[in-house]
N, C-alpha and C positions, 0 to 999 in steps of 0.2 A: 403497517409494515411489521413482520413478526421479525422476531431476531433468536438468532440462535448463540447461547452463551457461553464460554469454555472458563475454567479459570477459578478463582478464590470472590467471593461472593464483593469481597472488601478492598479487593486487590488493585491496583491503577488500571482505569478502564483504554483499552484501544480497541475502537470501532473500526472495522476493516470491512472493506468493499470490493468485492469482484471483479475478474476482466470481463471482456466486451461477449465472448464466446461459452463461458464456463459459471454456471450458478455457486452461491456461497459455500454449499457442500461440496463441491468439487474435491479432489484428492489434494490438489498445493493448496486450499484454503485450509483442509484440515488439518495438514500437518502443520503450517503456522497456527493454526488457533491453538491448536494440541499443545504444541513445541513452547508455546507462550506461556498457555497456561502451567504448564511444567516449571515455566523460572516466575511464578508468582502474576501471571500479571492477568488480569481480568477480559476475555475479548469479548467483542460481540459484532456478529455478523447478523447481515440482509443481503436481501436482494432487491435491487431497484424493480420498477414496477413491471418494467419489458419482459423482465427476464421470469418474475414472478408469475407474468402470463402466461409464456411459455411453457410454464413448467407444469401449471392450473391446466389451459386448453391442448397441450402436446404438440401445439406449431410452433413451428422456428419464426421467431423478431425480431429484428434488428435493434440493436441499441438505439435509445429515441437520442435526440440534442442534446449536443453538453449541456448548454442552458438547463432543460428540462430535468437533469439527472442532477447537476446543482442543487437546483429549488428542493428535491426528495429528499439529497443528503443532507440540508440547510434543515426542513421538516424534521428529521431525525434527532438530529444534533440539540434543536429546541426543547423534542421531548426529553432528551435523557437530561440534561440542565444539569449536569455534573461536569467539573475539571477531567479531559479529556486527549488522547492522542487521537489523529484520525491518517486512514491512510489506504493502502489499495494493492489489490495487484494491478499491473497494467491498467488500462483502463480506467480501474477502480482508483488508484494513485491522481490520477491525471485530475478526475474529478474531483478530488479532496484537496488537490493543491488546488485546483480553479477558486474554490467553495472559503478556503483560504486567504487567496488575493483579495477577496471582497465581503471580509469577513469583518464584522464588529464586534462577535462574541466573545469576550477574552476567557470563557472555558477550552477555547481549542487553543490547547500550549504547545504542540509540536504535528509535525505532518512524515507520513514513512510510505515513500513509492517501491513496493516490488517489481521492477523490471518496470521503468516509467517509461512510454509511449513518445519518443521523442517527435518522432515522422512516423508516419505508415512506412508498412515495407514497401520499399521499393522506388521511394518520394523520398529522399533526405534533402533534397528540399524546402518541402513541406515541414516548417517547423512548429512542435508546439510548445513554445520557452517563453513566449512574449510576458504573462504575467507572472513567471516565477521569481522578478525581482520585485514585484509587490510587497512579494510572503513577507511576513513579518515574523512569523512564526518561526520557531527550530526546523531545519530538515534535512530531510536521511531520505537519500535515494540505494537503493543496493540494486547494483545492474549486474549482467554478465558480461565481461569484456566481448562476447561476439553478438550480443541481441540484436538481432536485424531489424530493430524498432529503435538503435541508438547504439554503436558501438563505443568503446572507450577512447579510441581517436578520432571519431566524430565527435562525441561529448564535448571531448577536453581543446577541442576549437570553437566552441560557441561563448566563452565568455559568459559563461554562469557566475554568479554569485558567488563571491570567495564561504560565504557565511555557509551553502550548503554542507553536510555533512556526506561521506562515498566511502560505499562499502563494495568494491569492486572485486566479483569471483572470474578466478582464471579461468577462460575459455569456455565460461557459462553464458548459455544461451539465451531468452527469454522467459523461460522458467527456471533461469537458471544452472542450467545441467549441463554439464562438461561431457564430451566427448570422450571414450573411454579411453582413447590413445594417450591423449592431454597427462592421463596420470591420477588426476584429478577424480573423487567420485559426487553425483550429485546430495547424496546423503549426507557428507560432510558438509558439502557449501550450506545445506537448509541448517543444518548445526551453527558453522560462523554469522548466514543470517540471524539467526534467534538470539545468537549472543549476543547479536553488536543491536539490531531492535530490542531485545529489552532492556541494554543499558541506556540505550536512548530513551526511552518510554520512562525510566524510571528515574532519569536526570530532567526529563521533558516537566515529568508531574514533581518533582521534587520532593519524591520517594526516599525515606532514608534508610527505611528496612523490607524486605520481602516476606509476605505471609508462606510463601512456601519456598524459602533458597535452592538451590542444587547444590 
């Protein structure tokens, strides 16, 4: 699994993981890797192996089982064997918090979902919350109050975990992104994300200075 690394060589590491549709390189991966690496903090991205094929043979794959994307992220996590945040866009979130619930490693000190996968669209119903009172871990979810994968008054009726941490952007959508009426632009919100995930990251590892401040 190659990884791609942003950041200070020395810096508190956060391994971040993809949504279901978009590889590590994608344009919101890099601006959080970028964005992170800017306030000091060390990232490093993959791509699970579906996505990896994809990109190798030029056909479209479906995301394999949670299960299965577990087991990769678990493999990964063994190899770096350093103190650790881990966490995700969509998708990539969902599996880091799962990888967490059943986790014994105590390098992974904190978990950060971008835009977490509540239900599919369209199913709110379908809920995917059952292990996140597991987590023993620290966690930071940052949603958009309208994401059609969990909005903020669907959220705030499931009786989550008071312990979670919420970074909630007005009238952002699942990437995020506000609607230009709103007021709101989405280049600020990835700024309030960055802030409030590296404070997190760096109270997670128990970080007392940054090798490169703002």
């Amino acid at each position: 699994m190659n990884l791609i690394y942003n950041g200070p060589t020395q810096g508190p590491l956060f391994v971040f993981a993809h949504g279901a549709g978009a590889p590590a390189n994608a344009d919101f991966m890099e601006k959080i890797a970028v964005g992170l690496a800017l306030r000091g903090i060390r990232v490093a991205r993959f791509n699970f192996a579906y996505m990896q094929q994809r990109i190798d043979n030029g056909t479209r794959r479906p995301p394999e089982r949670a299960e299965k994307l577990v087991v990769q992220f678990g493999q990964l996590i063994a190899k770096l064997n350093q103190p650790m945040v881990i966490g995700g866009k969509s998708m990539g979130g969902r599996i880091a918090s799962l990888l967490a619930a059943e986790l014994a490693d105590d390098k992974v000190k904190g978990i950060v979902c971008l835009g977490y996968p509540f239900h599919p669209v369209g199913k709110p119903e379908t809920l995917r919350t059952a292990h996140l009172p597991s987590i023993q871990q620290k966690m930071l979810i940052i949603q958009g109050e309208r994401d059609k994968l969990g909005t903020r008054e669907e959220v705030q009726s499931y009786g989550l975990p008071k312990e979670i941490q919420w970074l909630w952007l007005e009238d952002g959508d699942h990437d995020l992104k506000p609607r230009v009426k709103s007021g709101f632009t989405h280049q600020a919100h990835l700024q309030k994300a960055l802030d409030k995930m590296a404070l997190f990251i760096i109270s997670a590892l128990d970080v007392k200075t940054l090798d490169n401040p703002l």
